[in-house]
C-alpha positions in Angstrom: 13.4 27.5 5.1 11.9 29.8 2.7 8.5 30.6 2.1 7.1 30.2 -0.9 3.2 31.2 -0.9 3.7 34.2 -2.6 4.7 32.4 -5.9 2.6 30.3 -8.5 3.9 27.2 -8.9 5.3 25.8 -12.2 4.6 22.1 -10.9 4.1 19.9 -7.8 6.2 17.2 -6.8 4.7 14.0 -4.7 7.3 12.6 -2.1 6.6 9.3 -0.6 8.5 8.6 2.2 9.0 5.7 5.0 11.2 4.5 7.7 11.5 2.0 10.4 13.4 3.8 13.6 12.7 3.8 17.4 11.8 7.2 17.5 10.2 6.4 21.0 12.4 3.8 23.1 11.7 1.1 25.5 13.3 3.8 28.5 12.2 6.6 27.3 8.1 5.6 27.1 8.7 4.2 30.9 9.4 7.8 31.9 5.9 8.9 31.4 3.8 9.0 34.1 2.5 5.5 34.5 -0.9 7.8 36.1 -1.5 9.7 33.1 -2.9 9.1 29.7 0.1 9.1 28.4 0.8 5.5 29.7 3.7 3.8 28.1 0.7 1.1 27.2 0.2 4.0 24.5 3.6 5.3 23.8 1.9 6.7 20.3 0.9 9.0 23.2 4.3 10.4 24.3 5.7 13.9 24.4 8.4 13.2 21.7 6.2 12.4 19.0 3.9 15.1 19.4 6.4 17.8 19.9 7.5 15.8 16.6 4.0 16.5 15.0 4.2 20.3 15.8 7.8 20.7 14.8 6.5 19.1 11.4 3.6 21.1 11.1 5.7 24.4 11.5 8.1 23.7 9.3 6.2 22.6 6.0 2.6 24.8 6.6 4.9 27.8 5.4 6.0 25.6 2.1 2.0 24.8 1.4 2.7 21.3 1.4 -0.2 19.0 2.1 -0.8 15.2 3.0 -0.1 13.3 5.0 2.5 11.8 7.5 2.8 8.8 10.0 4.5 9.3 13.0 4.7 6.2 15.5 6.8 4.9 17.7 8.3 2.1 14.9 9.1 5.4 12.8 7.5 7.7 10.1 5.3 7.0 6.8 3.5 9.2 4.2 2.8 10.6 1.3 3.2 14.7 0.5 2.7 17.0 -2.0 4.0 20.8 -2.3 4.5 23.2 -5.1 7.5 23.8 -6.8 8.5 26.7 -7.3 12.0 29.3 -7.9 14.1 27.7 -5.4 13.3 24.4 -6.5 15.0 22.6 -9.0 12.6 21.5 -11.8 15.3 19.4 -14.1 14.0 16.0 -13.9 14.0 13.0 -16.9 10.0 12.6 -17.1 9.9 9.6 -18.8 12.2 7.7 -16.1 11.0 9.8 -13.4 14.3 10.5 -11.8 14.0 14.2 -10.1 16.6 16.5 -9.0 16.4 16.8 -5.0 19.0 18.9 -4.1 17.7 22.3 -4.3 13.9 20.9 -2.9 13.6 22.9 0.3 10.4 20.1 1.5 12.8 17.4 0.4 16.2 18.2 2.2 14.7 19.2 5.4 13.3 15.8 5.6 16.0 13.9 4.1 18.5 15.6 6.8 15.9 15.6 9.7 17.8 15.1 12.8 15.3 12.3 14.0 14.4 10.5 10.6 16.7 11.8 7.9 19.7 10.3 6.3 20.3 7.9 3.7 17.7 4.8 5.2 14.6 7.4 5.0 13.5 5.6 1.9 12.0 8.6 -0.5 10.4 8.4 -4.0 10.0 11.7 -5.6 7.8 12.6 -8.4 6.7 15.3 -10.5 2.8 15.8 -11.2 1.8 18.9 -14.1 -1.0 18.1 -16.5 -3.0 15.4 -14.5 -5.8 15.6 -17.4 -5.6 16.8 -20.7 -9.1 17.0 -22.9 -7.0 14.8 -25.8 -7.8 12.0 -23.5 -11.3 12.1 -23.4 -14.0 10.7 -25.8 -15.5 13.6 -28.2 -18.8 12.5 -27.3 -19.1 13.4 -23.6 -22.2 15.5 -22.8 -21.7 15.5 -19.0 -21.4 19.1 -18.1 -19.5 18.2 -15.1 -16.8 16.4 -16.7 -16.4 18.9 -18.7 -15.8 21.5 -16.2 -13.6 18.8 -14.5 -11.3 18.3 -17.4 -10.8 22.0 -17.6 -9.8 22.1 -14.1 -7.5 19.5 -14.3 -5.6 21.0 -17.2 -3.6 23.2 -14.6 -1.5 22.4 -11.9 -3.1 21.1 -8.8 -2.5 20.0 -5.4 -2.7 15.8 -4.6 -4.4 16.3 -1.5 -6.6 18.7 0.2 -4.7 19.4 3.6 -1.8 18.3 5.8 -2.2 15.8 8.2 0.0 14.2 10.9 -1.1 11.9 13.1 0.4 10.0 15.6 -0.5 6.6 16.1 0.8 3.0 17.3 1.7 2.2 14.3 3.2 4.0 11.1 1.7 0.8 9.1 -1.5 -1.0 11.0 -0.7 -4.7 10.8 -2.4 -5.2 14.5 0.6 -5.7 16.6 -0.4 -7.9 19.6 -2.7 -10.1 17.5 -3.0 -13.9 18.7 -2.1 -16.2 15.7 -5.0 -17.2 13.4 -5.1 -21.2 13.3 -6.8 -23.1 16.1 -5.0 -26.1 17.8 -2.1 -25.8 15.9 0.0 -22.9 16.0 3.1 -22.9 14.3 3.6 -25.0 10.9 4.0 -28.3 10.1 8.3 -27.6 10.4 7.9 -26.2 13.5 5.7 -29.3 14.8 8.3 -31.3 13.1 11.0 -29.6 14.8 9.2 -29.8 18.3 8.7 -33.3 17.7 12.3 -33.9 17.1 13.5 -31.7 19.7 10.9 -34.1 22.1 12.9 -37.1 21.1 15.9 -35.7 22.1 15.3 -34.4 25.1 13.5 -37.9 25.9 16.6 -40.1 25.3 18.5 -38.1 27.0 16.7 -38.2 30.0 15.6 -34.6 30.0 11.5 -33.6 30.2 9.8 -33.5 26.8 9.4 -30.0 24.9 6.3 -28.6 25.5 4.7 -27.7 21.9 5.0 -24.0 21.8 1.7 -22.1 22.7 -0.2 -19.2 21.3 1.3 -16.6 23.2 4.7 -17.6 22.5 4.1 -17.1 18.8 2.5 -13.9 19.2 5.4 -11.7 18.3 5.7 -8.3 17.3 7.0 -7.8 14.3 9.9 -5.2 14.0 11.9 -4.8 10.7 14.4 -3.4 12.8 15.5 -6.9 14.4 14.7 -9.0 10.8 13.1 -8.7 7.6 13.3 -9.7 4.5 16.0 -9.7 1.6 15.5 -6.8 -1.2 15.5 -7.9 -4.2 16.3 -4.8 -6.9 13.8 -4.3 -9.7 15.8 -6.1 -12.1 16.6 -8.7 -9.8 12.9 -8.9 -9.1 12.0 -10.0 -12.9 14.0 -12.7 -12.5 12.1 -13.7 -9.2 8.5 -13.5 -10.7 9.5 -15.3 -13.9 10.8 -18.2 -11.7 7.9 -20.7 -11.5 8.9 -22.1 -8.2 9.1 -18.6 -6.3 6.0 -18.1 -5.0 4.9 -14.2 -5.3 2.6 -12.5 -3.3 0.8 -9.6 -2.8 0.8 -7.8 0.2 -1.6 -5.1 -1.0 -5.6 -5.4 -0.8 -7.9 -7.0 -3.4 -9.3 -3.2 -4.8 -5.3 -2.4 -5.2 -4.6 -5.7 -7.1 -7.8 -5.1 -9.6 -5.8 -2.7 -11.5 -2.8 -3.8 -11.4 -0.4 -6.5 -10.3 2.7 -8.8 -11.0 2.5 -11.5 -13.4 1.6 -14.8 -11.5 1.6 -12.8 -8.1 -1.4 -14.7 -5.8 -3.7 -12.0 -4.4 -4.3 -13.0 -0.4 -7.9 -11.3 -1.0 -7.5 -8.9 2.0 -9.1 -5.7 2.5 -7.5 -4.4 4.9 -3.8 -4.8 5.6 -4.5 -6.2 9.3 -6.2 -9.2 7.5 -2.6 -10.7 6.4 -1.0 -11.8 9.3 -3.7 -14.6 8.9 -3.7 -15.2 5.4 -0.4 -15.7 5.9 -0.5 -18.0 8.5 -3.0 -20.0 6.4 -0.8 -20.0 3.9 2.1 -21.6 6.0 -0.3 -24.5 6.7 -1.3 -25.4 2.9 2.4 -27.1 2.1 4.1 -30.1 3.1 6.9 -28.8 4.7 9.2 -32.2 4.9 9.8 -31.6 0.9 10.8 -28.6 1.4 13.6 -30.4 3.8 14.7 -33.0 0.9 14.8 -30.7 -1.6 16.8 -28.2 0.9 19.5 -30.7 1.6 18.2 -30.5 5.5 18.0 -33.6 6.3 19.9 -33.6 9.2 16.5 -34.2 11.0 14.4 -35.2 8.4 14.8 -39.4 8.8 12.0 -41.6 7.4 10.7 -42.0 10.8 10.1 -38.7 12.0 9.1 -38.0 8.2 6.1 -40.5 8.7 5.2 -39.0 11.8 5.0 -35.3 10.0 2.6 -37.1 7.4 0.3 -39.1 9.9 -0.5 -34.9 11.4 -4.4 -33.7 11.9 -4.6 -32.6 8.1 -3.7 -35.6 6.7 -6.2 -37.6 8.7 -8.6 -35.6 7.4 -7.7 -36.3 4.0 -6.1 -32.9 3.1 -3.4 -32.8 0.4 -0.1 -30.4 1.1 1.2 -28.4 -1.7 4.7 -28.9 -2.9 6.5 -26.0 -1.3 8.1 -23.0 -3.3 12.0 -22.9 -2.9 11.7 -18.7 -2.1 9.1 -16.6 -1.5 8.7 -12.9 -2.8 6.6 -10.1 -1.5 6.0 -6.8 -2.9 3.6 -3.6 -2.3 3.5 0.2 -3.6 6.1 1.8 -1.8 8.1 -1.1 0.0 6.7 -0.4 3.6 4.1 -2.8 3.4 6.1 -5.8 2.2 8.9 -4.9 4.4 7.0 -5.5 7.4 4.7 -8.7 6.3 8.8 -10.1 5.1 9.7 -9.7 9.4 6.3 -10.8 10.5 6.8 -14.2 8.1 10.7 -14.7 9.8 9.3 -13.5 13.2 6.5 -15.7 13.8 8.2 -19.1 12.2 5.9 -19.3 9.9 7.9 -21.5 7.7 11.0 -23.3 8.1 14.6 -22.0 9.0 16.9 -20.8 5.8 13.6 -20.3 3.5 14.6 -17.2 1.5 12.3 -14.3 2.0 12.4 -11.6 -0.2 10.7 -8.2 -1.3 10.9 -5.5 -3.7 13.2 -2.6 -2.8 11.1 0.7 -3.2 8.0 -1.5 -4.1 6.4 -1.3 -7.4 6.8 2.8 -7.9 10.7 2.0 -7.5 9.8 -0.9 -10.6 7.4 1.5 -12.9 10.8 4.0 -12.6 12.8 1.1 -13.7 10.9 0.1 -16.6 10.3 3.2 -18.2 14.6 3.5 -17.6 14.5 0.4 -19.6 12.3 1.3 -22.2 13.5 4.5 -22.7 17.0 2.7 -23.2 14.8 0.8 -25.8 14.5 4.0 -27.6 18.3 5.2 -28.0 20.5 4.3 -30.2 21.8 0.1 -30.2 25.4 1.1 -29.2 24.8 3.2 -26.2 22.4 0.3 -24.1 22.9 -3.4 -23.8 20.8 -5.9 -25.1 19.2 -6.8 -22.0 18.2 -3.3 -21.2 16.4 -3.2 -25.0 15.0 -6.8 -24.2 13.5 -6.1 -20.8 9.5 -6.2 -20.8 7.9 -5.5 -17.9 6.1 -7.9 -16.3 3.9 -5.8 -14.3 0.8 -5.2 -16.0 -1.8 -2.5 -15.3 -0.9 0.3 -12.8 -0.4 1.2 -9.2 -2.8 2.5 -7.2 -1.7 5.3 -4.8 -3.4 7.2 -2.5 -3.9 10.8 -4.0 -5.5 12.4 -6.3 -3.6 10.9 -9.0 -5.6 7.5 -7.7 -3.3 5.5 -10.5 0.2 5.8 -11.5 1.7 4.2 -14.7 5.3 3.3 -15.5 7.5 6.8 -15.1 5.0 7.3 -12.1 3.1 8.8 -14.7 -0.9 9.6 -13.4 -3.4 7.6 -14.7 -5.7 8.4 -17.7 -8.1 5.4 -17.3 -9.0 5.8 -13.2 -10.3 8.4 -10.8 -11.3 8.3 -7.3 -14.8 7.1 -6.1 -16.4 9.7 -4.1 -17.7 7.3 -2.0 -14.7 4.6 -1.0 -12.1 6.5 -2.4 -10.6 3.3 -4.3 -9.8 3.9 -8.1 -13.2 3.8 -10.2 -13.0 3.7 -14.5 -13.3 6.8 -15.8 -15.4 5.0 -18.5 -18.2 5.2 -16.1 -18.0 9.2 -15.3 -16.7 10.2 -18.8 -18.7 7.7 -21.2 -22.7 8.0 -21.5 -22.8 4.5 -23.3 -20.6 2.9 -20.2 -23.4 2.4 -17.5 -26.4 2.8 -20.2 -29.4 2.0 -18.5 -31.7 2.9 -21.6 -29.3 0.0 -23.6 -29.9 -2.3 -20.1 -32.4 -4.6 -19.3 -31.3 -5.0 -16.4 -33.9 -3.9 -13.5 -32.0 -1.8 -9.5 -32.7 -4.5 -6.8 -35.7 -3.0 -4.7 -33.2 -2.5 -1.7 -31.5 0.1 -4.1 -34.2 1.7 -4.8 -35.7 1.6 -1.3 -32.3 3.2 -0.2 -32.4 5.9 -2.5 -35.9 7.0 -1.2 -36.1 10.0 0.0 -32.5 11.4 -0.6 -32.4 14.8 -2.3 -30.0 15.7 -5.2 -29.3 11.9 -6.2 -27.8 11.4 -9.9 -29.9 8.3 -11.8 -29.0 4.7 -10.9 -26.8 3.0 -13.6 -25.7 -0.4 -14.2 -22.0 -1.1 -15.4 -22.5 -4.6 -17.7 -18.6 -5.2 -17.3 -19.1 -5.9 -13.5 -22.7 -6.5 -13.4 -23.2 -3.7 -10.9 -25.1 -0.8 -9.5 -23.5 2.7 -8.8 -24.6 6.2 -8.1 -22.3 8.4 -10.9 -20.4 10.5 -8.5 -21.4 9.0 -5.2 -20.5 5.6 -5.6 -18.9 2.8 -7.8 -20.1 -1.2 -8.5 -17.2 -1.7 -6.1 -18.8 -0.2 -3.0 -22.3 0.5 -4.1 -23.8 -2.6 -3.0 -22.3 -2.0 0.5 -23.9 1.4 1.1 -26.0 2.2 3.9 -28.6 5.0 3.8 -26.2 7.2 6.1 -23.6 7.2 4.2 -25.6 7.8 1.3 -26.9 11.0 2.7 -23.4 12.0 4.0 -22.2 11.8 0.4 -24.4 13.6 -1.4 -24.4 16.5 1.0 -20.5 16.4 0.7 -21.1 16.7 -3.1 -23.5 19.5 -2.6 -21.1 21.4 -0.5 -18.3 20.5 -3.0 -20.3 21.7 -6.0 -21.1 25.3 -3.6 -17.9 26.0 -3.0 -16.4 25.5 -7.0 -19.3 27.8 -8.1 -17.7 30.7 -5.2 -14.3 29.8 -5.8 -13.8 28.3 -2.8 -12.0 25.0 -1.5 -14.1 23.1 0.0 -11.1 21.4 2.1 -9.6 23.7 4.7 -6.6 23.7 7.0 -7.5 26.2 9.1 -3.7 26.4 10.7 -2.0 26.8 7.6 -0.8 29.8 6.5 -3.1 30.4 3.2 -6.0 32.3 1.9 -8.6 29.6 1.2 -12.0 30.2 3.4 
């Protein structure tokens, strides 16, 4: 691989990559010395993945790429960004956001990786130049610091401040080993069907009675290895979320969703991606099953009797109405790794019944913004040389997708966003309105008066930018330290730990410093 820090880069490129592979086996995590700390009860811990790590780490320190990368032992995950420079080639269509791989040095030696590579390494490649340009911007702005930000950002710029790899027990944290959610009742209302009828059998035939199945027998690991869901491609997937018996959902969290979603997609109000395991479990519990069986055709257990019994259950005694059931289900996140394993946890766990069609977007939603700016650049050419459905398509995502790096937002082309940038405190995508614009958070236009626990927390604390109130979601923030979303949230520590973070960011800009460091990688930054 060839080194390529002695040349300024033209561009940078962002690859996103995932996949699901026992890079650690069941065998080879017993061979570890049941005495040590590397136990197979943490086989995130063994040897293979950390020689893994520092076979990683050698290999793309040298190429100045940064980021970061997942290793665990249900595979790999991340996100990267390196500079592109001679030896890569730049020919890409910008406005569909198809890119040119083959002469990438980063992205062949992790497309052909021995361990991970080959074609089921799911990649998406972009290309990231001008990330702000002043056009954007109101004429009015007065803040000094946004100006000397937008002059910044008018070069070329790295997505994230080092390279990480971690190793962990899983490359996507859905809490593996997790008891189910519900009390008393574990599985569904088909599975207590199907226990009930499988009880009757067994009775008449003389056999004991099925025992209803417990907690623990539920609580399965979900491994998109053994099952998952069905892809659906993004055209396919317009078809899906315009169906109004389909039921789309959201696998991201809530801060994700805000700027950005499907149309009629139901946001499971999650803030962390552990937390949907029991929204979905929840979920399963809200319909009546036994017309999902009529409408199915399954009736082959589904008599009046047993149907009656289903309806005479602990919810309906308690008065509580089941929702008509969807005929499919579609899930769908930023990349596809998300949705791909909530798809196996929901056919894993028998959350709902047997032959329910499962589905999720292939590539997630950055695969979709490619294929709608395919299709509307199609719009764009001449009548003859596009169908009509390519020059009819309209997207029905709305807003944009919030990834995590510096481009916070990405529109459709996986262009960066011109309307968000990161919150300095909770990292989550923040209106620019509210750094950029003076009239946004206008407190002399306000009559709006801080809480006295804002003000009590901001006692004290050197270096603090004035209080401001947003009037489009009627909250507080700290410009540059915080935003409405997490204000209200902050402690005094934290409060402190961010503005010295700003202080020491603002030091190092005025020496020319980064204020990030890898100290292991092969640059000049101090």
């Amino acid at each position: 691989m060839t080194d390529q820090s002695q040349s300024p880069p033209s561009e940078y490129r962002i690859l996103a990559l995932y996949r699901f592979l026992p890079l650690v086996t069941d065998s080879e995590a017993s061979t570890v010395d049941q005495n040590s700390s590397d136990a197979p009860s943490h086989p995130e811990r063994h040897p293979i993945l950390k020689k893994l790590s520092t076979d990683l780490y050698d290999a793309l320190r040298p190429l100045q790429v940064r980021g970061t990368l997942l290793l665990a032992p249900e595979g790999i995950n991340g996100t990267i960004c390196y500079p592109c420079i001679s030896t890569c080639d730049s020919a890409h269509d910008g406005a569909a956001g198809e890119i040119n791989g083959d002469n990438d040095p980063v992205y062949q030696y992790l497309k052909t990786h021995p361990l991970f590579g080959g074609e089921e390494l799911r990649t998406r490649l972009s290309v990231w130049k001008d990330y702000f340009n002043e056009e954007d911007c109101r004429s009015d702005i007065e803040l000094d610091e946004a100006q000397q930000k937008i002059q910044e950002l008018k070069q070329p710029q790295q997505a994230f401040q080092r390279l990480k790899i971690k190793v962990k027990a899983e490359i996507v944290t859905m809490g593996l080993g997790r008891p189910l959610f519900r009390d008393g009742r574990v599985a569904d209302d088909h599975q207590n069907y199907q226990n009930k009828h499988n009880n009757q059998q067994t009775s008449d035939s003389g056999a004991a009675d099925n025992k209803p199945a417990t907690r623990q027998q539920h609580n399965q690991k979900c491994n998109p290895l053994l099952t998952k869901g069905q892809y659906l491609s993004p055209k396919s997937w317009d078809e899906a979320v315009k169906d109004p018996e389909v039921l789309v959902i959201d696998t991201r969290n809530t801060y994700e969703i805000d700027i950005g979603t499907f149309d009629g997609a139901v946001d499971p109000k999650t803030k962390h991606f552990s937390e949907f395991p029991q929204y979905l479990e929840k979920l399963a519990g809200e319909f009546d099953w036994s017309a999902y069986h009529n409408k199915s055709g399954a009736s082959s257990i589904c008599d009046t009797e047993k149907q009656e019994e289903l309806t005479n259950d602990a919810d309906a005694a308690k008065g509580i109405e089941k929702k008509k059931p969807p005929k499919a289900i579609a899930m769908f996140c930023t990349g596809g790794i998300r949705c791909e394993k909530a798809t196996s946890y929901a056919l894993q766990s028998n959350l709902f019944p047997e032959g329910m069609p499962i589905y999720h977007l292939e590539g997630g939603i950055l695969a979709y913004l490619d294929y709608a700016a395919k299709e509307k650049s199609a719009q764009n050419t001449d009548a003859a040389e596009c169908d009509k459905e390519s020059r009819d398509h309209k997207s029905t995502f709305h807003g944009e997708c919030f990834v995590f790096d510096k481009r916070v937002a990405v529109t459709e082309g996986l262009q960066p966003s011109k309307n968000y940038i990161p919150c300095y405190g909770c990292r989550g995508p923040m209106d620019r309105r509210l750094l950029l614009d003076n009239n946004c958070g206008d407190k002399r236009k306000s009559a709006e008066v801080p809480p006295s626990k804002y003000i009590v927390l901001m006692e004290g604390v050197p270096n603090l930018p004035e209080l401001k109130y947003d009037s489009e979601t009627k909250a507080w923030y700290l410009p540059g330290l915080t935003c409405p979303r997490c204000h209200d949230g902050t402690t005094r520590e934290s409060l402190e730990r961010f503005a010295q973070r700003k202080e020491q960011m603002e030091i190092c800009k005025r020496e020319g410093k980064e204020h990030f460091r890898d100290g292991k990688a092969d640059t000049t930054c101090t």
